[in-house]
C-alpha positions, 0 to 999 in steps of 0.5 A, a space after each residue: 103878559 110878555 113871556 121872558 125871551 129866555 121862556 120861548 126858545 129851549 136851548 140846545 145845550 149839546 151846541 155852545 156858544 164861544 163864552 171866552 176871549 181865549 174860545 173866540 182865538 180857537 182855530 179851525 187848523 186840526 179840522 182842516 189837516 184831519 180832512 184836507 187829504 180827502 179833497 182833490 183836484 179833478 181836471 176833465 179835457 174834451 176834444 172838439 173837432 173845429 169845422 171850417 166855414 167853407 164845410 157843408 158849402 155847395 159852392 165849395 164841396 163842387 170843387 173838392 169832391 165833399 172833401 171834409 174842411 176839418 181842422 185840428 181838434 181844440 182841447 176844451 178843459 174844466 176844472 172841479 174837486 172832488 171828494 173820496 168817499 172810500 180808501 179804495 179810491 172812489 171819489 165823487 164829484 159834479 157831472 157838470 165837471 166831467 160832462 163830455 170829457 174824454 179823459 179825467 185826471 185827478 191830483 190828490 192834495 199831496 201832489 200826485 196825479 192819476 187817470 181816473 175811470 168814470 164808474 157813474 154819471 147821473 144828469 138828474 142828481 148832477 153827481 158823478 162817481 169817479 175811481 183811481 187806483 193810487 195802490 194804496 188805501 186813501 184818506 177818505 171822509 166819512 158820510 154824515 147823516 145831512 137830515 140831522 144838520 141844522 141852520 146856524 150849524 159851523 160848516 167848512 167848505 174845502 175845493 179849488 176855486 179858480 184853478 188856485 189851488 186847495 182852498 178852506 172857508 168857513 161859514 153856517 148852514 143857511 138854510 136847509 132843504 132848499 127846493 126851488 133852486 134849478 140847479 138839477 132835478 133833484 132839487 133839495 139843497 143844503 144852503 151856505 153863507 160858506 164862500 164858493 166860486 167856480 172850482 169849488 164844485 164837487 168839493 166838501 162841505 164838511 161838519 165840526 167833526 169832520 164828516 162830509 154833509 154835502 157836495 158843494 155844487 152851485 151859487 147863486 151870483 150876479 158877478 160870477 164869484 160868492 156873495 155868500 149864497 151857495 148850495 150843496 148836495 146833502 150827503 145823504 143822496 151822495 151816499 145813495 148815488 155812491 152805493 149805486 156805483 158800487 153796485 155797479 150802476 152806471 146811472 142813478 135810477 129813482 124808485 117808481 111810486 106810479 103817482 104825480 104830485 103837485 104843491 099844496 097851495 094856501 086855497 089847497 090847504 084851506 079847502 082841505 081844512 090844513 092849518 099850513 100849506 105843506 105836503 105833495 097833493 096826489 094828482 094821478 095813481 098809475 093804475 097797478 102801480 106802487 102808490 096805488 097798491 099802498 092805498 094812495 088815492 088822488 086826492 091824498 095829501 102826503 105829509 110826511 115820509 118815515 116821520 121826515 115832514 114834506 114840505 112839496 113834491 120836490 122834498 117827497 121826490 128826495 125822501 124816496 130817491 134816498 130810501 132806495 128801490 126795494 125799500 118800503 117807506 110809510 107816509 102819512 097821508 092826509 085822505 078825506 079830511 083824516 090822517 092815516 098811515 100808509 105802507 108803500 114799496 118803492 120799485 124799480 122803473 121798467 126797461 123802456 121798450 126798445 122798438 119804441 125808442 131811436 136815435 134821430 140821425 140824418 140831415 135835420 133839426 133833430 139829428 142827435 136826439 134820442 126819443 122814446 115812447 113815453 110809459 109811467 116809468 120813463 115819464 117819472 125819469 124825466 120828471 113829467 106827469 105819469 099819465 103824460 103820453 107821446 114822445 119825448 126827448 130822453 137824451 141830447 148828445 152835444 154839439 148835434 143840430 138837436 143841442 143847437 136848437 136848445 132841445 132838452 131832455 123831457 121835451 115832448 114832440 107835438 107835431 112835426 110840420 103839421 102833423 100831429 105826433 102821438 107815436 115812434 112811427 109818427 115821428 118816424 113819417 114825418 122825420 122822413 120829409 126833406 121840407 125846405 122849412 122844419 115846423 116843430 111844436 115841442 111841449 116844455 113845462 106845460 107850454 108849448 114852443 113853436 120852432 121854424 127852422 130852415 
């Protein structure tokens, strides 16, 4: 028997469909002057030293004494938006829009500018938390809660694109929890067919009522403009990242579980008796580590954090990072073929050591990296194993010879010509060679990437 279209889908009555000619002429304008205030423009400058061809030249440096051939420094811009999230001033937007900058100005929608001050920038959430004393309270959006928007839902996406000034379009959710985009570490997105461009990072996605549900970030383009793709930062890691600032963090830290996961296969989830393929198959427990304390075992399958489904570690990742360090979080755990409910409390990472952590300096490759001994903790910041051992790359400064050679961070260090590197003062011994030629082995991603370098 064929069952009525009517009898498959329940309507969700709360959410209507324009029924007349006169709702299909409504008009987005009152949203637009409720919000558009909270929007601004942020403008980030850098200064770039430019160096002379004939700077570092034996021939050259033999005549003028290793004078320096340095020119006058060249100012590089970027342009982004913003959102204000509190009256007091505190505005958030994209690290990428401020990454490196030197001073960051900010023109609210009603002309005027001010110099903002960086509370916050975090690599791994790609959001950074800005604050501007105006003198008086501002127009600021209200943090919707992101897990209760749904596909097809009308969205507003508000920002400058191309410099040319604030700028409304509309359009729906596409698509939520997007994993899988490689826009930053925490890959979990809400998706657009709103248009944004370039400009529009760090401007709000905001709801029918108002309420910011993410900052827009990123599109996925072949020409550079929208073709209907673009994707968000839920709201609800905003306001994690923004409570963090006003805590006075000046990074955001992800709570520790002490536990690597990995996705559940179709042959996984076959094995394990599941009739789908979803959840964060458990990999490695840390010994004395949260996950383990809660009763997580390798093996385990979890499908659920505080009822919110998982669908693969990146989606488990998110579900703990805006829980928050402290809290305590129940999974539902798939354990030897039956499901239980366990009780895990997130904690906060250990300070790495300081003895086995440095900056390279000096005349090689690997001058402007900043390395470290790998402990769980440091391991699950840089988003590797926790039972990943070595020495890692934590941090690349720019235009260094380590940022030329495309080191990034989360890089492991395997061996420095020829020698087999395990620790700081491996690194260290070897670093301390002047070869006429550097072999580098570094681990990325699992594999292995062999460098020569003269």
């Amino acid at each position: 028997m064929v069952t009525p279209l009517h009898a498959q889908t329940a309507i969700d009555t709360t959410k209507q469909l324009p029924a007349t000619r006169s709702e299909l002429q409504l008009s987005f304008a009152p949203l637009v002057k409720q919000t558009a205030g909270a929007v601004v423009n942020v403008y980030a400058a850098h200064a770039v030293k430019t160096r002379s061809p004939f700077a570092g030249d034996p021939f050259f440096e033999q005549f003028f004494g290793g004078q320096q051939f340095n020119g006058p420094p060249r100012v590089q811009s970027s342009l982004g938006s913003g959102v204000i999230a509190d009256p007091s001033g505190i505005i958030v937007t994209n690290n990428h829009v401020i990454r490196d900058a030197d001073t960051v100005k900010v023109a609210l929608s009603d002309g005027r500018e001010f110099e903002s001050k960086v509370l916050l920038k975090d690599e791994s959430t790609d959001l950074a938390i800005l604050k501007i004393d105006a003198g008086e309270p501002l127009p600021a959006l209200p943090l919707a809660d992101s897990d209760k928007v749904e596909v097809g839902d009308l969205v507003l996406a508000i920002g400058n694109p191309f410099g040319v000034g604030q700028t409304v379009t509309s359009g729906i959710v596409s698509a939520q929890a997007r994993t899988r985009v490689g826009i930053s570490d925490f890959d979990f997105f809400i998706q657009t067919d709103a248009a944004i461009n370039p400009g529009n990072s760090g401007g709000a996605l905001i709801d029918m009522s108002g309420k910011l549900i993410g900052i827009n970030t990123a599109i996925f383009s072949r020409s550079g403009g929208s073709i209907g793709i673009g994707f968000a930062i839920p709201s609800n890691m905003v306001r994690a990242v923004v409570e963090t600032a006003k805590g006075g963090g000046e990074t955001f830290e992800r709570p520790y579980i002490g536990a690597s996961f990995q996705n559940v296969t179709p042959d996984v989830a076959e094995g394990l008796g599941m009739k789908q393929p979803y959840g964060a198959l458990v990999t490695n427990i840390t010994k004395g580590g949260p996950a383990e304390k809660g009763g997580l075992l390798v093996g385990d399958v979890v499908l659920s954090v505080d009822e919110m489904r998982i669908e693969n570690p990146d989606g488990l990742g998110y579900r703990l990072s805006t829980a928050g360090i402290g809290k305590t979080v129940k999974l539902e755990v798939l354990s030897r073929s039956k499901e239980k409910t366990i009780t895990v409390v997130l904690e906060k990472p250990g300070p790495d050591s300081l003895d086995n952590q440095m900056l390279i300096q000096g005349r090689n490759p690997l001058s402007g990296a900043h390395v470290l001994k790998l402990t769980p903790s440091s391991a699950a910041r840089l988003r590797l194993p926790s039972e990943t051992e070595g020495v890692a790359v934590d941090k690349v400064f720019p235009n260094t010879p380590a940022a030329r050679i495309g080191l990034q961070p989360g890089d492991i260090v395997r061996g420095v010509n020829g020698a087999e590197i395990e620790t700081m003062a491996d690194l260290t011994k070897a670093m301390s060679a002047k070869p006429v030629l550097w072999r580098f082995d570094f681990e990325r991603g699992g594999a292995i990437i062999r460098q020569v370098i003269r």
